[in-house]
N, C-alpha and C positions, 0 to 999 in steps of 0.2 A: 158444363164445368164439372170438373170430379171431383167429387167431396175428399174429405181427408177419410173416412170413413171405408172409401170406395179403395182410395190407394193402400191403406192397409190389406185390405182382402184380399187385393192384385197382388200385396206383396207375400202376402202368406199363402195365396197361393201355388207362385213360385216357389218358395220357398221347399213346399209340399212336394212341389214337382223334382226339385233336386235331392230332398231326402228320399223319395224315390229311386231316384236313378243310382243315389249312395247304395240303397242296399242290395243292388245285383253286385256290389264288390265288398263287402264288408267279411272282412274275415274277424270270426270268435275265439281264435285259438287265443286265449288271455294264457296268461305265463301272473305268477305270484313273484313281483318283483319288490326289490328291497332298494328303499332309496335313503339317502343320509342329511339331515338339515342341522348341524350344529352336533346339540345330542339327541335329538330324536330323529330315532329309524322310523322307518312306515314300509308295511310292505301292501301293495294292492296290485291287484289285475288288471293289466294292461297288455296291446300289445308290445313287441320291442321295436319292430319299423312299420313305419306304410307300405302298403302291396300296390297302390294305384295313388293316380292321381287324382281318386276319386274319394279317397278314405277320410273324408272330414267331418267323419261321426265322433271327434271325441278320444277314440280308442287308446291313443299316446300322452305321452309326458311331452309335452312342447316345452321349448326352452323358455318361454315366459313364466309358466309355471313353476320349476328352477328358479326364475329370477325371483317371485312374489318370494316362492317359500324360504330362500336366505335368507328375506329382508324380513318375513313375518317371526322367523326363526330368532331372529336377533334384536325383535321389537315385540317380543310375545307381550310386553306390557300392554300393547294397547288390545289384545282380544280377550281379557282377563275377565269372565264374567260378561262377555259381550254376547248379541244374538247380530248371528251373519245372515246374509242371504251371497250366494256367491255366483256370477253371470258366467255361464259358457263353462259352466266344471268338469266336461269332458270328463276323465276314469274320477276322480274329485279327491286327488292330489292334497290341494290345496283345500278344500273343506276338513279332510281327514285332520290334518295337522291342526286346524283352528279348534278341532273338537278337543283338544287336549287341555284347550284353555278358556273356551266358548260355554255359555250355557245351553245356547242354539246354535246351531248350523244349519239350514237350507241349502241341497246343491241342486241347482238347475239348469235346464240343458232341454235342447227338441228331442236327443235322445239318451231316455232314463235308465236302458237294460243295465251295461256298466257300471252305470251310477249306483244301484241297488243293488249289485254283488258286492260291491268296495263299504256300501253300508252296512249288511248284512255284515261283514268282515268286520267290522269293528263297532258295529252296535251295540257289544257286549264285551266292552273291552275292559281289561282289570284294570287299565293305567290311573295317571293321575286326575280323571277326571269323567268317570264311568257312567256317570248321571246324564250325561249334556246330550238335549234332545237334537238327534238325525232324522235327518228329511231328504227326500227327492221330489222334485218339481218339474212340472214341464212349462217351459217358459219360451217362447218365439218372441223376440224382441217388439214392440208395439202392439203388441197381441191384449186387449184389454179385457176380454174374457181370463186370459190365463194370469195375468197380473190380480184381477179380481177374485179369483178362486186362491192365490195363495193370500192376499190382503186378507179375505174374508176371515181367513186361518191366521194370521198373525195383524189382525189390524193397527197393534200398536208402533208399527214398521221396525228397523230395523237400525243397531247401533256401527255399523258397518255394514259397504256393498262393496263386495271384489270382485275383481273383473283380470286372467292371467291369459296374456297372447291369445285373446280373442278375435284379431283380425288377421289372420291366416289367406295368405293369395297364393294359391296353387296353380292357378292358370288363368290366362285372359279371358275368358266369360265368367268364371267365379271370381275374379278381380271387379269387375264389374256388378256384379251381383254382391257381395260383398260391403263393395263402398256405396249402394243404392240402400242398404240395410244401419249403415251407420248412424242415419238422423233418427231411425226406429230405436236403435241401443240407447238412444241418449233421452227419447222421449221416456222410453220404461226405468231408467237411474235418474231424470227428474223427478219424476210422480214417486220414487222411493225416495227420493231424498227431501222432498217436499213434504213425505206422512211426519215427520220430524220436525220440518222448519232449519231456516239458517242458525248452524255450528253445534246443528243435534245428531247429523251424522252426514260420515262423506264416504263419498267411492272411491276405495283406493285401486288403480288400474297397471297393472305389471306391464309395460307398451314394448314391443318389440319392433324394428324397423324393418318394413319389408320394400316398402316402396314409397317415393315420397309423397305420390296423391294421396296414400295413405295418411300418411303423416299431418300432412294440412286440413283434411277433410275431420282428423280429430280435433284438431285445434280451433278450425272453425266453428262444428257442432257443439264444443263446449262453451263457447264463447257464445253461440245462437240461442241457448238453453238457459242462459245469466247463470250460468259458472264460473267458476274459478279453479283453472286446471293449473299446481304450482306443483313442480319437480321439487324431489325429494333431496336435499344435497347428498352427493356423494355416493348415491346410489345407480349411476350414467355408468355402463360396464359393457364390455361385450359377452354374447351370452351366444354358445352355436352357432360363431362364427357372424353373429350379428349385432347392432346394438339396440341396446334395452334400456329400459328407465322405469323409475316409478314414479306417478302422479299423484296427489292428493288432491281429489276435489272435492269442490266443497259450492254450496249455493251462494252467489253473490248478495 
């Protein structure tokens, strides 16, 4: 029988083996672009398209991303003083903007180069809120070493965990691989939303529709985890030609 122990390793393995094969196609030409959310601008390094259908380092503004930062943009009251940790922050879009209202931000990701030029960029920034400690972490979803080493660092968890267009299917074996990784996503925003206890913090997740095994396999693993995944009213929109929604979950 294989332990759970045994299938994480299998799974980070692969995992390994795809970020592999990511970087024979990874292009660094970052461009300093400017994006608009309400009234704050932000500009970070990213690219502006994908070169392959292999490019799933992070490197873009996904339209989930869009979707969190309107809604974070327009609900800044709840990150007022909060410490984030935020899954899958790609160029870290959406960390940036928390940090204007955040005491903490943590942005994590398997890959951190991006992540730590977009911090460097505004690590020292004059705005309104110049003090709020930036972080990059490396985080593979069920990975309990990497969950352990940032715990260790902020044991007191976190008052918000965000999650923007993290399940991205570019093609039929990373479709597959992908949704083999979703019960891992849900085990690591358990054990964070657990260092709190139920209605001391929730994961808010920006969901973009790409396909509907998708779709169900969030619904069930949140539901397998004693969640409570409750859509946001009013926030159901198309985004990139797709639809998108926001979730507030929370432990049952």
């Amino acid at each position: 029988m294989v332990s759970e122990s045994d299938k994480v390793r299998e799974a980070n393995q692969e995992e390994e083996e795809i970020v592999c094969l990511e970087s024979f196609f990874i292009n660094d030409d970052y461009q300093l672009t400017k994006f608009t959310f309400g009234s704050h601008v932000l500009e970070l390094y990213c690219l502006q398209s994908a070169s392959t259908d292999f490019d799933l380092t992070g490197q873009l503004v996904w339209p989930g991303a869009m979707l969190m930062n309107g809604y974070l943009s327009e609900n800044a009251d709840i990150l007022q003083g909060c410490s984030v940790l935020e899954l899958g922050s790609g160029v870290g879009i959406t960390g940036v903007l928390c940090s204007k209202f955040c005491r903490k931000v943590i942005f994590t990701d398997h890959n951190d180069e991006i992540l730590k030029k977009n911090i460097e960029l505004h690590g020292h920034s004059s705005g309104p809120n110049p003090s709020a400690e930036l972080e990059a972490a490396k985080l593979e979803w069920g990975n309990s070493d990497h969950l352990g080493e940032i715990l260790q660092k902020h044991n007191d968890g976190f008052d918000l965990i965000l999650g923007a267009d993290i399940y991205i299917l570019m093609n039929d074996f990373l479709s597959i691989r992908l949704q083999s990784s979703v019960p891992f996503l849900f085990d690591s925003v358990e054990q964070l939303l657990r260092i709190r206890g139920q209605g001391n913090c929730k994961f808010i997740l920006a969901y973009v529709s790409r396909a509907r095994q998708m779709d169900s396999a969030i619904l069930r693993e949140g539901d397998q985890h004693g969640m409570l995944m409750n859509e946001v009213s009013g926030t159901r929109c198309t985004v990139g030609n797709l639809e998108g929604v926001i979730y507030e979950i929370t432990l049952q």
